[in-house]
N, C-alpha and C positions, 0 to 999 in steps of 0.2 A: 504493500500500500504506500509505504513512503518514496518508495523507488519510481513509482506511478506521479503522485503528487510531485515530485521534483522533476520529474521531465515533463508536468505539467505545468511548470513555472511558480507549481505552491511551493511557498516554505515550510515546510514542518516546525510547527512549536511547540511548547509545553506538554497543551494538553492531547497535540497528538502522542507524543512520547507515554505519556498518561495510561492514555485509553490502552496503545499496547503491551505495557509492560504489562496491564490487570488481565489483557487474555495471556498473555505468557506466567502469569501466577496463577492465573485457573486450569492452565495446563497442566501444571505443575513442573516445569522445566527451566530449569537453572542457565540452560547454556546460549537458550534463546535471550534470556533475558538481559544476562552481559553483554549480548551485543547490540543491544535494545538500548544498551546503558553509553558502549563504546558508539555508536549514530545519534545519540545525540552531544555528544562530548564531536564528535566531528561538524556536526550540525549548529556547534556553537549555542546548543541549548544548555540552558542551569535547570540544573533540576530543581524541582519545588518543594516542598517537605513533604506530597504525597510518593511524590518518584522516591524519594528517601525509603521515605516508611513502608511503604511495599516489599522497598528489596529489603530491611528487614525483618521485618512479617515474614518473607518467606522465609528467609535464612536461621527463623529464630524456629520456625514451623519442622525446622529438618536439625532444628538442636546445636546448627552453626554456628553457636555463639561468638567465635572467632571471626567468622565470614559480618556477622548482624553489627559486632563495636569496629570494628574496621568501616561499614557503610558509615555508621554514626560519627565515626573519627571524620571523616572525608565530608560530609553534613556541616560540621563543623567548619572544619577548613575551608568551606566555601561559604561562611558565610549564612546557612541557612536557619535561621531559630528551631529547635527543636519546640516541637508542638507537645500537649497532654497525651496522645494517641501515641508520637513516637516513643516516649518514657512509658508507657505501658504494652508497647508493643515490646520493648525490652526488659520490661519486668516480668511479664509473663514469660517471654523466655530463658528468666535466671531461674525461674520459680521452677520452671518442668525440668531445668536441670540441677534445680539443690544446688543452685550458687548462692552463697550466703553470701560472698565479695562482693559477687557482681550484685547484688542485689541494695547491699548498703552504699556501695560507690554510684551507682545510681538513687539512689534516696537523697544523697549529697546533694548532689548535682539538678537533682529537682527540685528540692528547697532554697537552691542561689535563683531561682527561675520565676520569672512574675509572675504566669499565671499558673503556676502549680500543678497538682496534681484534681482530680475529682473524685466523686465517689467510687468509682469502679477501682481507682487506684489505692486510695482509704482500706477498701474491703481486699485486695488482693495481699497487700504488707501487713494487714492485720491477719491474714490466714495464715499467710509464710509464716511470722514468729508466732503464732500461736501452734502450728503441729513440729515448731520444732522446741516447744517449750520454753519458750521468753514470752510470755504472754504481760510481764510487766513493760517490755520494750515494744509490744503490740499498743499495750496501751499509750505509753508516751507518743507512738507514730500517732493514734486516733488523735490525741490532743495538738500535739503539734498542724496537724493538718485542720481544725477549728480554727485555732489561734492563725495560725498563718496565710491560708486559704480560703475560710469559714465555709470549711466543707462540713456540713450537717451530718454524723452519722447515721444511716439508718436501723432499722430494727435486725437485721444481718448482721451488721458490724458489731451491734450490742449483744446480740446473741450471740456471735464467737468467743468474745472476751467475755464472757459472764461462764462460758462451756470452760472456758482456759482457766477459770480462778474455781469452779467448779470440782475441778480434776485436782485442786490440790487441795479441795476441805475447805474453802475459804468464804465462808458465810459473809462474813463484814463485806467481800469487796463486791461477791455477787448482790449484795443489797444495796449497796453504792451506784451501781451498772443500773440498777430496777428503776431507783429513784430520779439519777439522770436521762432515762430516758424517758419517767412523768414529766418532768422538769420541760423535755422538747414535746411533748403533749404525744408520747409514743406510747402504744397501751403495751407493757409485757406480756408474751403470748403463752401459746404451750411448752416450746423451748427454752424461754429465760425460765418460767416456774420449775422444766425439770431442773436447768440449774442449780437453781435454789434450794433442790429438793435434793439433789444429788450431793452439792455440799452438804447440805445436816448429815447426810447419811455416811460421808465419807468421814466426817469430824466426829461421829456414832451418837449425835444426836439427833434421836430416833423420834423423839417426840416434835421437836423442830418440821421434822423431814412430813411427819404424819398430819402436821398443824398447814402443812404448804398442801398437801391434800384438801383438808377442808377448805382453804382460799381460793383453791383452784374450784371447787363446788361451788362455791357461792359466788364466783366471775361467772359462772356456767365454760369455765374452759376444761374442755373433756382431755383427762390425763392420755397419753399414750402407752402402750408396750413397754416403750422404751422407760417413760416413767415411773412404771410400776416396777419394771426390771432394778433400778437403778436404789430403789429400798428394797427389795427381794435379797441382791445380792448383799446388801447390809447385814439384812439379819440373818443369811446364812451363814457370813461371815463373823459371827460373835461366839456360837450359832445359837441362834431364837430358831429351833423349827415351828413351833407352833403359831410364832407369828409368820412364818414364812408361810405356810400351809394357810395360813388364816386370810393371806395377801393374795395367794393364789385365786381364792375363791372369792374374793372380795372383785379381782379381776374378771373371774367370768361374771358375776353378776352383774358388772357394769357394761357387757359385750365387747369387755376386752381381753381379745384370746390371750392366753398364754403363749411365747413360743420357744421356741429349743433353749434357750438361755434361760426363762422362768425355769424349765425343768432341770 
């Protein structure tokens, strides 16, 4: 097509260069696409910060980590602003490959940046440190990103970091998590309450855990599986069978089955 256009006397620009590189990434083919890259470096066209981020999108899509901070280095060097899109097209590819460097050296580099990051970005650094257990440095990321972006978290975001303080018995901070998100007029659902329910139960405060049962009754939020599971394994851990036995049947009667884990 561009070969057509120039002996037609068109110039190819930008967003021809554009439109082709997106069918050479929906092809999935890398070798079309550097020469995609090398015509318009001939053609005296600058790429734009989509031509950027495409190439790489794809290079982060095939794990190229190497290939994806070289396009961004060269973005750079020409001059081009990295967009919120380009920093999450790179964080998502430190994340699928458990780069904690690349991960924080980009978090840098997006807070010297004006317009920041947004919520998709918020919720993806808040997952990272939280499945790798810094859920205190998840949380300093949520804040930093209010204070300096006033990015609002949503009820996702709160509900990770509530799962993360959760997982270590931590009543106080999951009830700090509950209150800031009344505070943004966010209702806690059935996931912050298993939180909540899941730390008493892990601190072996059982009556706590059974007391977040009846609030979850009286909101009309229907416990899950998962919630019942999350004191079942409490008190078979003490062991309380009888409360266990007594939690089992308390679940079917609420029509919620038991599964391989209840047992």
């Amino acid at each position: 097509m561009v070969g057509r256009m120039r002996s037609s006397g068109v110039q190819p620009n930008v967003h021809t260069y554009t439109r082709l590189i997106s069918a050479h990434l929906k092809s999935g083919s890398a070798v079309p696409l550097q020469k995609v890259i090398s015509m318009m470096q001939e053609d005296g066209v600058h790429r734009n910060d989509y031509a950027y981020n495409a190439c790489m999108h794809y290079y982060c899509s095939q794990s190229r980590m190497d290939l994806a901070e070289s396009v961004f280095a060269q973005m750079q060097q020409e001059g081009v602003q990295p967009t919120v899109a380009t920093f999450n097209i790179l964080l998502d590819g430190y994340q699928q490959t458990h780069n904690t460097a690349g991960i924080e050296r980009m978090l840098t580099l997006l807070l010297k940046e004006r317009q920041g990051g947004d919520k998709y970005t918020l919720g993806l650094l808040v997952r990272f440190y939280r499945d790798r257990g810094n859920i205190a440095r998840a949380e300093s990321v949520m804040n930093e990103f209010a204070v300096r972006f006033n990015v609002v978290p949503g009820v996702v975001v709160f509900n990770t970091l509530a799962a993360g303080w959760a997982e270590r018995g931590d009543v106080t901070k999951v009830r700090e998590i509950m209150e800031r998100m009344r505070s943004l007029h966010l209702a806690p659902d059935v996931y912050t309450y298993t939180s909540l329910l899941t730390a008493h139960a892990r601190h072996g405060d059982f009556r706590g855990a059974e007391n977040t049962l009846q609030v979850m009754a009286s909101e009309k939020i229907l416990p899950t599986t998962y919630t019942y599971n999350a004191l079942l394994m409490a008190y078979c851990s003490v062991p309380n069978p009888e409360q266990a036995i007594n939690l089992v049947q308390r679940m079917r009667a609420a029509n919620t089955p038991p599964d391989v884990y209840s047992h």
